[in-house]
C-alpha positions in Angstrom: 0.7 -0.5 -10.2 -1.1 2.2 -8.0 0.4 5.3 -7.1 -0.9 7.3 -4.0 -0.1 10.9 -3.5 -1.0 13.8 -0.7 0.3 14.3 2.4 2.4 11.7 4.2 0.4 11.0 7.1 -3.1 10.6 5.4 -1.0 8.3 2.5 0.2 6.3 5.3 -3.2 5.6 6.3 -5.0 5.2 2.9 -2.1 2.4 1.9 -2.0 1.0 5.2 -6.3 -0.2 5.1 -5.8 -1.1 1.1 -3.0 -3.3 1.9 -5.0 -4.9 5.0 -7.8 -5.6 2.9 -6.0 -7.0 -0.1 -4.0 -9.4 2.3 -7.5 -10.6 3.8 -9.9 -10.4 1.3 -7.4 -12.1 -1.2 -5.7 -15.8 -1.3 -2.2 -15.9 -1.4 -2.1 -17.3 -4.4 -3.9 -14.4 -6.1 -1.7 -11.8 -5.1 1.4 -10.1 -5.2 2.8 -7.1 -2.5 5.3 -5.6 -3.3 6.6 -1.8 -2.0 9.4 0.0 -3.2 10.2 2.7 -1.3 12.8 4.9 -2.4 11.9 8.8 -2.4 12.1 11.8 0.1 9.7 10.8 2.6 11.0 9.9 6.2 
């Protein structure tokens, strides 16, 4: 489980390049994405 605080925006961005390089770097069979996004952000 990882949790990522701070300001939308630079979240957004942080999540957005670990996600890209768990998906590449990863086989599918290794890993699991899953996002749950209820909360008060936009």
């Amino acid at each position: 489980m990882l949790s990522v605080l701070g300001r939308p925006n630079h979240v957004r961005d942080i999540v957005r390049a670990l996600l890209c390089q768990v998906a590449v770097l990863h086989a599918p069979d290794d890993v699991l994405i899953a996002v749950e996004t209820s909360g008060g952000g936009n």
